[in-house]
C-alpha positions, 0 to 999 in steps of 0.5 A: 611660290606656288603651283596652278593647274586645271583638270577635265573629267565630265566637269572641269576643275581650276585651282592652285596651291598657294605656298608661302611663310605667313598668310594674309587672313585670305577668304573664299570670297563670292563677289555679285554680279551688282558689286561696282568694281572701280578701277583705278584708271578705266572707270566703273564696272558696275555689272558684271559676272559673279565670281568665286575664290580665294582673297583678301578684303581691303577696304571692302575690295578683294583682292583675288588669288584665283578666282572663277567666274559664273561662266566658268572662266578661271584665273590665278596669279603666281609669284614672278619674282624678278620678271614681272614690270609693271608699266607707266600709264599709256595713251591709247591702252586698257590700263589696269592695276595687276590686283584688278587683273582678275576681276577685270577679266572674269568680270567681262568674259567667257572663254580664253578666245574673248580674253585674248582679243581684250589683251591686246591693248591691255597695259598692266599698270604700276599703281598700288593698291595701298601702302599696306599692299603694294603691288607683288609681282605676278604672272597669271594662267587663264583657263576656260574647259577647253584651253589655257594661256599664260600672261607675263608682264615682263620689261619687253611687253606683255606676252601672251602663251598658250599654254597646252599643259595647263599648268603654272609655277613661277620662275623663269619665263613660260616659254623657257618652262615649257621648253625645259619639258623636252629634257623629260620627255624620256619620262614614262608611267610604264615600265622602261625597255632597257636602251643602255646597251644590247650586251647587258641585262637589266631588272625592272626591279621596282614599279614605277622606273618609268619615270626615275628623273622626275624632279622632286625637289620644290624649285619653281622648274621642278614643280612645272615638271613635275605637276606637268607630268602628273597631270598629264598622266592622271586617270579620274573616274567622273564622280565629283568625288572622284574628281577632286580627289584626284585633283587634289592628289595632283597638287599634293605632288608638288605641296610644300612641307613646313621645314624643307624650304627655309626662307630667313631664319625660322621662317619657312614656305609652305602650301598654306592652302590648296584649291579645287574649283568645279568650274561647271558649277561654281564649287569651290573646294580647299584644303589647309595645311594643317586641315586635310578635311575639303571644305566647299563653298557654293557660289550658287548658294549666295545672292548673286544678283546683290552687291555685297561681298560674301566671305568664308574664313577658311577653317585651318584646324585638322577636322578629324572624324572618329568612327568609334566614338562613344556615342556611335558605339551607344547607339549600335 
């Protein structure tokens, strides 16, 4: 399972927690501009816009989780369990494979207004990568600074929803997640005025019971509230610091700890890494499970107008910085 999101101080910010049991040896990956991306069913595109995030490599191909381009599009495909279908080749459609759905768009376009004329003949087609890789079932958030969508692929078509909280979990539709916030809207980061009853008195005798309700548990629809709420209600000052920090906090509302979601014996989920793109200036921050340290590649610091992949193991250790070491002791 996993938890996207977007966020807007002076800069805007695009970036996810990917939560699982295992890892696929993913990379912060740079694509250039001159990298030829061959789809499997729409020809080459030879040129495109660079593009920066996290994937794995297979066959020299990467196969993004999210990703944001030079322009400052971003994307991300969740788990969709269940919901996704994949369709057959159609006549007089754009059929593109799900793990080239990312680079297909931010590869060509700018804004969210640009990608929504293209989806109107896009077919999301049923094709493996490989038998190492098959296909996984996914549902995707598409942001640009001002805006967000939501694509499904589901066994009636493909749906296409704006999506005004920006914000993306997994199960169910998004049209039924969204409509689940109406059972939260008594929610509030002030203080409650008591509605019970007139002949009672009450005590607000904690902070924060504005918002006793807010789920906590790490379901797919308790994260979309949660992250909802959160994000909705996050106060940054403007500074990247500030900014990522606050961003990063915001996902770590919903994280997954390792030992609360079992999924087979001995086996459990977890936020294996947390994302924070700077989408304004193509920085893409993360963190690990086991490294809290936010560790930064800059796209602009790559060749992009080159044709090789540029890729950065992510480091998974805890970096831990000891203030009163012996050599800063010696050379007080």
């Amino acid at each position: 399972m996993c938890t996207g999101a977007n966020y807007t101080t002076r800069d805007h910010y695009f970036g996810r927690n990917l939560d699982l049991e295992f890892s696929y040896n993913e990379t912060v990956t740079v694509t250039p501009r001159n990298f030829a991306f061959e789809f499997r069913k729409e020809g080459t595109l030879q040129t495109h816009h660079a593009i920066i995030g996290m994937a794995t490599i297979a066959d020299g191909y990467p196969l993004y989780y999210d990703a944001t381009n030079e322009k400052g599009l971003s994307m991300a495909g969740l788990n969709f369990p269940e919901n996704a279908d994949y369709k057959p080749e159609a006549e007089g459609k754009t059929n593109i494979t799900p793990f080239e759905f990312i680079p297909w768009i931010l590869g060509q376009f700018e804004t969210v207004a640009e990608v929504k004329v293209a989806l109107a003949t896009l077919n999301l087609v049923k094709i493996n990568f490989s038998e190492t890789f098959p296909l996984s079932p996914l549902h995707w958030i598409i942001s640009d600074r001002e805006t967000s969508i939501t694509v499904e692929s589901v066994r009636e078509g493909l749906k296409v929803y704006d999506n005004p909280v920006g914000v993306l979990t997994n199960n169910p539709t998004f049209d039924i997640q969204l409509f689940n916030l109406n059972n939260f809207m008594h929610l509030s980061k002030n203080p409650p005025t008591p509605q019970f009853s007139d002949e009672l008195e009450f005590d607000v005798y904690s902070r924060g019971m504005g918002a006793i309700g807010l789920p906590g548990d790490l379901s797919s629809a308790s994260r979309f509230v949660k992250a909802a709420f959160t994000k909705l209600n996050s106060v940054s000052g403007d500074s990247e610091s500030e900014s990522i920090s606050q961003f990063f906090q915001i996902l770590g509302s919903v994280a997954q700890q390792r030992g609360c979601v079992e999924v087979s014996p001995g086996k459990f989920e977890i936020t294996i890494y947390s994302s924070c793109c700077n989408t304004d200036k193509g920085i893409y921050y993360y963190t690990t499970y086991e490294n809290s340290q936010v560790t930064a590649v800059d796209m602009h610091n790559e060749d992009l107008d080159g044709a090789a992949l540029a890729d950065y193991p992510l480091i998974k250790e805890q970096q831990i910085h000891t203030a009163n070491n012996r050599a800063t002791a010696e050379s007080r």
